[in-house]
C-alpha positions in Angstrom: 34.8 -14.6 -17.5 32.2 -12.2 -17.6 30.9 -13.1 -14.2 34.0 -13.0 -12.6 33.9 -9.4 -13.6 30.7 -8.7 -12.7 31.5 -10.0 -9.4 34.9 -7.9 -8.8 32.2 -4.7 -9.9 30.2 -5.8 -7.5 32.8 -5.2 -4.5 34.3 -2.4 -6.4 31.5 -0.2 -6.7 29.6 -2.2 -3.5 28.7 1.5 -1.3 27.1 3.3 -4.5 25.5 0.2 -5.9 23.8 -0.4 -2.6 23.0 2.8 -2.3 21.1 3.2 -5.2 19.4 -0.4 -5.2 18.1 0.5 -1.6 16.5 4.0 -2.9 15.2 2.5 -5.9 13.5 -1.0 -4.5 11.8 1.5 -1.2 11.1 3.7 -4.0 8.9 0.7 -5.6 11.2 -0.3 -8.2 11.4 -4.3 -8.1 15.2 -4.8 -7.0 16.5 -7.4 -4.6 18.0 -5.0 -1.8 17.7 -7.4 0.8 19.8 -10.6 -1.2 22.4 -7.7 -2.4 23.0 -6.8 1.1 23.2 -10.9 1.9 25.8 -11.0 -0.5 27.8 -8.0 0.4 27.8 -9.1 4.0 29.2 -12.3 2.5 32.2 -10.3 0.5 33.1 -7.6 2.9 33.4 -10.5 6.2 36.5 -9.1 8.2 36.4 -5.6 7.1 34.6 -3.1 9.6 35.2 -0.2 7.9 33.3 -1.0 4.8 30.9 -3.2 6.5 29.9 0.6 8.3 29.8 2.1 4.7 27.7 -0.2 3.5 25.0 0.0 6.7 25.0 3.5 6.1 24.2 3.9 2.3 21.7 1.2 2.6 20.2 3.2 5.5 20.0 6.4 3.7 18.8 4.8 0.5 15.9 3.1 1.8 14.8 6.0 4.2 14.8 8.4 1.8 12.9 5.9 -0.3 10.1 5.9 1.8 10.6 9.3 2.7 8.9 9.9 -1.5 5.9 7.7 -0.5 5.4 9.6 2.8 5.1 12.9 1.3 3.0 11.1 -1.7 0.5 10.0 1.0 0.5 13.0 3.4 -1.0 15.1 0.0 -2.7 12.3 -1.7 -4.3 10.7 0.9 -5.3 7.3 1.3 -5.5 7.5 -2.7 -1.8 7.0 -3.2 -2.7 3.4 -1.7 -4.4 2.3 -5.1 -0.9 3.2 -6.8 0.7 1.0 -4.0 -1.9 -1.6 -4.9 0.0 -1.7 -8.4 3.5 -2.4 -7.1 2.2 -5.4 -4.4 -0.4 -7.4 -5.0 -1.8 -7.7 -1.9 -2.0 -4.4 -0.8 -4.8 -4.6 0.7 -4.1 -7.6 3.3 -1.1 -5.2 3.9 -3.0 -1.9 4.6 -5.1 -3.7 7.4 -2.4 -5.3 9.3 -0.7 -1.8 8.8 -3.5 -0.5 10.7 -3.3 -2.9 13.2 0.2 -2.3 13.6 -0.1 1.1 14.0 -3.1 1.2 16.6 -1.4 -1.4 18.7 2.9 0.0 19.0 2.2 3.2 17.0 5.8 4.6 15.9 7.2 0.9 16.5 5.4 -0.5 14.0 7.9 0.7 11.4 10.3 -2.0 12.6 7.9 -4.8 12.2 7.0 -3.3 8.4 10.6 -3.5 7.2 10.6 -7.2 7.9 7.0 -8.2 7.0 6.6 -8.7 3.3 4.4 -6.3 2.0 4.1 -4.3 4.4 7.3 -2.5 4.5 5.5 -1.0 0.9 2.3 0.5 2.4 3.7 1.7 6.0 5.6 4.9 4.6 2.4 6.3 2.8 0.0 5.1 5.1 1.7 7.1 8.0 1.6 10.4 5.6 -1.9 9.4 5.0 -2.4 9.4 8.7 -0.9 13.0 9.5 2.0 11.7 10.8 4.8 14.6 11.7 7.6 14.4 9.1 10.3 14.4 12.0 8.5 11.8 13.7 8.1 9.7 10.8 12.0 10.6 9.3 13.6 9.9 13.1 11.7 6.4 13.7 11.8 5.3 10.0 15.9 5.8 10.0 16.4 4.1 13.0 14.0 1.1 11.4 16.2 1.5 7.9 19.5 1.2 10.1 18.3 -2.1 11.9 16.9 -3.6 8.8 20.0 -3.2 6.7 22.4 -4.4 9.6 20.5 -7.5 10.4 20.7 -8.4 6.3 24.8 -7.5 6.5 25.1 -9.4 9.4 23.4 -12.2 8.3 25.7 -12.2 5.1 29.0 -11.7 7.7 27.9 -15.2 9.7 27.3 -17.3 6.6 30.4 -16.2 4.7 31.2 -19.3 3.6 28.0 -20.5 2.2 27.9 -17.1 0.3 31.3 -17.6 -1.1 30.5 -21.2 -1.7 27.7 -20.3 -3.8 29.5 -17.5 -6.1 31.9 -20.0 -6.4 29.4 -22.5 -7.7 27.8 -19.6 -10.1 31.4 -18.9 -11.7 31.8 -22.7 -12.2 28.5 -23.2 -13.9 29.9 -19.8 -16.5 27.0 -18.7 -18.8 24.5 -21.5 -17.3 24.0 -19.6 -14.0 23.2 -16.6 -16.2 20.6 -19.2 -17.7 19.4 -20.3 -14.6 18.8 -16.7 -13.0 17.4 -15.4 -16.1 14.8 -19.0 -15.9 14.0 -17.7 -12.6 13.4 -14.2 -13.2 11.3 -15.3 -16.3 8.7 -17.7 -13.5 8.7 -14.7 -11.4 7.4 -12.3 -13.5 5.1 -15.0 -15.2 3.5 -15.6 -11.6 3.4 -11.6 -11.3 1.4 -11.6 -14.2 -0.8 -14.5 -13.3 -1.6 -13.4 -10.0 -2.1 -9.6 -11.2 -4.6 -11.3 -14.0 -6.6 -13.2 -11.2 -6.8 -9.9 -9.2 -8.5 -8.0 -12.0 -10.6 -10.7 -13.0 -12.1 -10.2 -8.9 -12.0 -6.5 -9.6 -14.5 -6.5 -12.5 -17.6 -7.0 -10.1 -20.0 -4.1 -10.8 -20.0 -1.8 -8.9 -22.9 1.3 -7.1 -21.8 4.5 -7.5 -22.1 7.5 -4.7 -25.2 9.1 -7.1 -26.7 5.8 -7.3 -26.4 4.8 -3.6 -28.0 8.5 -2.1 -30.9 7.6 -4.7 -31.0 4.3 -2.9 -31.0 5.8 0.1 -33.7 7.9 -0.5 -36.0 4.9 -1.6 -38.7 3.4 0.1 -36.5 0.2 0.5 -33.0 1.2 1.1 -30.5 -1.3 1.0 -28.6 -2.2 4.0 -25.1 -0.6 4.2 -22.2 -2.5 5.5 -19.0 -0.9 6.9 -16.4 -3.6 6.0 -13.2 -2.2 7.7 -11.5 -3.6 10.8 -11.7 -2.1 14.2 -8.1 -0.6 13.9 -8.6 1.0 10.6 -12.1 2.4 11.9 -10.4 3.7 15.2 -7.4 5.4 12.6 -10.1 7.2 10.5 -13.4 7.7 12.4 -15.3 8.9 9.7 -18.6 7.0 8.3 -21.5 6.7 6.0 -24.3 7.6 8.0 -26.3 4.6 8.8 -23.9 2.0 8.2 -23.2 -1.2 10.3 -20.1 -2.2 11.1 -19.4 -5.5 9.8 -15.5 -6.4 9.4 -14.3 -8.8 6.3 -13.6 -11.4 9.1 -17.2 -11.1 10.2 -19.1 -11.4 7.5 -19.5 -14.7 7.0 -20.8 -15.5 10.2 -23.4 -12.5 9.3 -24.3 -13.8 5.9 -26.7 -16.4 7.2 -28.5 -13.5 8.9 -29.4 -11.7 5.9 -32.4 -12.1 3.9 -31.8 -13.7 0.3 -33.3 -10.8 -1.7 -32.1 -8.1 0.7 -29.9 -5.2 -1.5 -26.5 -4.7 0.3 -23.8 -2.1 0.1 -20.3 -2.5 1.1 -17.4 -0.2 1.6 -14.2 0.4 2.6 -11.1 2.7 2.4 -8.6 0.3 1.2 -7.4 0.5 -2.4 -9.4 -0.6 -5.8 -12.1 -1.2 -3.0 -10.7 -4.6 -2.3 -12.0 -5.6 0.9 -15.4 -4.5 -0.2 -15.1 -6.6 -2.9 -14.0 -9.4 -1.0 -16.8 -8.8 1.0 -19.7 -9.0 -1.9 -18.0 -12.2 -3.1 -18.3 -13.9 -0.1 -22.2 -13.5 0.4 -22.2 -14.0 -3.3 -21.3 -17.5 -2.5 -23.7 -17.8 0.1 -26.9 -16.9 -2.1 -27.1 -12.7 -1.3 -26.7 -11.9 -4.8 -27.9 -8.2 -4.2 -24.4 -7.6 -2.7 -22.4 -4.8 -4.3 -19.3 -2.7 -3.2 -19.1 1.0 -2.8 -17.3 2.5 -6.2 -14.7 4.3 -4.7 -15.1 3.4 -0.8 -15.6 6.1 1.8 -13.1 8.6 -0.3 -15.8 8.9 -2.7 -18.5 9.4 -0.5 -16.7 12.2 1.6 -15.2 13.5 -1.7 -19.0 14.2 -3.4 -20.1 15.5 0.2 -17.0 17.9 -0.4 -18.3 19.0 -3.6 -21.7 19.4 -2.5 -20.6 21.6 0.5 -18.6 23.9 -1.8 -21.0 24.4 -4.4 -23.5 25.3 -2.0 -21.1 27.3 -0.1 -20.3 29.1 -3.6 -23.5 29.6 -3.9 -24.2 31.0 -0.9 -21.7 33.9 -1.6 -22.4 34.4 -4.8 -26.4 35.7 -3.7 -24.6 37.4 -1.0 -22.0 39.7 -3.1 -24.6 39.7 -5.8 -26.2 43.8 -6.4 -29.6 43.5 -7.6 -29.7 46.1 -10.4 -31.2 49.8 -10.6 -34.8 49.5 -12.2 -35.4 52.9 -13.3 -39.3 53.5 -13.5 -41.1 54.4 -16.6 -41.6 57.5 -18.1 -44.8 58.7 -17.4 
């Protein structure tokens, strides 16, 4: 039976195929590493020795996994967070309690990630982000990799016989447990797809560029700019819009009563597809503020303009300096 063989491969070729699944899923790729190593703990109960080679190249797999979205955010930036956004939906909730994490147990927080949904995405490029030291970051994130793939083994190893029991079951049920995973994998992806629908739906809210909002700002009535980012992700990256309030997305509702109905309000964050800002809008969109619009871009576009400005001005600047007015020869008399 063809499952019968696939499970035999499975214990055959159980270091390399773990090894690989491990790289690929940290890598972003949508692989169950967590449920193979589950089942391999399940297979391999008894035997130390392969139990060891299996904790290994799941350890190596995953950390240097992450190790690709490290380096992505330590030269992207906090930009490499929208391309996280893509791979888990909610990114954003994950980016904040990432910074929380981080503020509060600093290099510890890598352990929490690998076992928090979600998070265990946005931790590795978040700490490149950050300026984290690659040896800092490589030595804590192994030792996170190492505990997180021997507590899955492990788990596997205790409940032997309930994993045994239920291959056993799959091989009984022959091409109809293909059926049935292949149901399940089909409702997955449909609720993927639903869920990713809904979230660009949200995203469609228009939206004040950099341009518009210094034009704004420059206005006899400026609008009122709101700084939606939690405490810990302000404390990570101190920068600001000058003249902003700080207002977190847990906050503003209580602040929405506060605000005058016709008032124009700006929002912004650093999180990706601007999602807290977003959130933010929404929110005192439902409670009448209609003049509410998020930041296109968040702070990174703000700071990226003032960037531009500063160089062009600086190129500027050395281009009168280095420049020879020319030789005027007076007229022959």
């Amino acid at each position: 039976m063809d499952l019968v063989r696939l499970v035999v491969a499975t214990q055959d070729y159980a270091v390399p195929l773990l090894f690989g699944v491990s790289l690929l899923s940290r890598a972003g790729a949508p692989l169950p590493a967590a449920p193979l190593l589950v089942l391999m703990g399940g297979l391999v109960a008894g035997t130390s020795g392969r139990a060891i080679a299996l904790v290994l190249a799941s350890t190596i797999g995953g950390a240097m996994g992450d190790m690709i979205w490290y380096w992505a955010g330590q030269r992207l930036g906090r930009r490499v967070l929208s391309v996280v956004c893509k791979v888990s939906l909610s990114a954003d909730v994950c980016v904040r309690q990432s910074e929380t994490l981080f503020v509060r147990w600093g290099a510890f927080s890598l352990f929490a990630a690998k076992f928090v949904p979600g998070l265990g995405a946005v931790a590795p490029p978040l700490a490149g982000a950050l300026g984290w030291r690659w040896a800092t970051f490589a030595r804590w994130n192994l030792a996170a990799s190492l505990i997180w793939s021997a507590a899955y083994l492990v788990l596997g190893m205790l409940f032997q016989k309930q994993v045994t029991h239920v291959i056993d079951v799959m091989i009984d049920l022959g091409h109809y447990a293909v059926w049935l995973v292949g149901a399940f994998l089909v409702a997955y992806v449909a609720q993927r797809f639903y869920r990713r629908h809904q979230a660009a739906v949200a995203a469609r809210m228009r939206r004040i560029t950099v341009d518009e909002l210094k034009a704004a700002l420059a206005s006899t009535k400026p609008p009122l700019l709101i700084d939606v980012r939690s405490p810990e992700g302000r404390m990570l990256d101190p920068r600001a819009i000058p003249g902003a309030v700080n207002i977190s997305l847990k906050q503003i509702k209580e602040y929405a009563a506060r605000l005058e109905s016709d008032q124009t309000v700006v929002l912004y964050c650093a999180c990706p597809n601007d999602a807290s800002a977003v959130a933010a809008a929404a929110m005192l969109h439902g409670h009448g503020h209609q003049g509410a619009v998020p930041l296109l871009g968040g702070l990174e576009a703000w700071y990226e303009a003032e960037v531009a400005v500063e160089a062009l001005l600086e190129d500027a600047d050395e281009r009168l300096a280095n420049h020879t007015p020319p030789t005027i020869i007076p007229a022959a008399q």
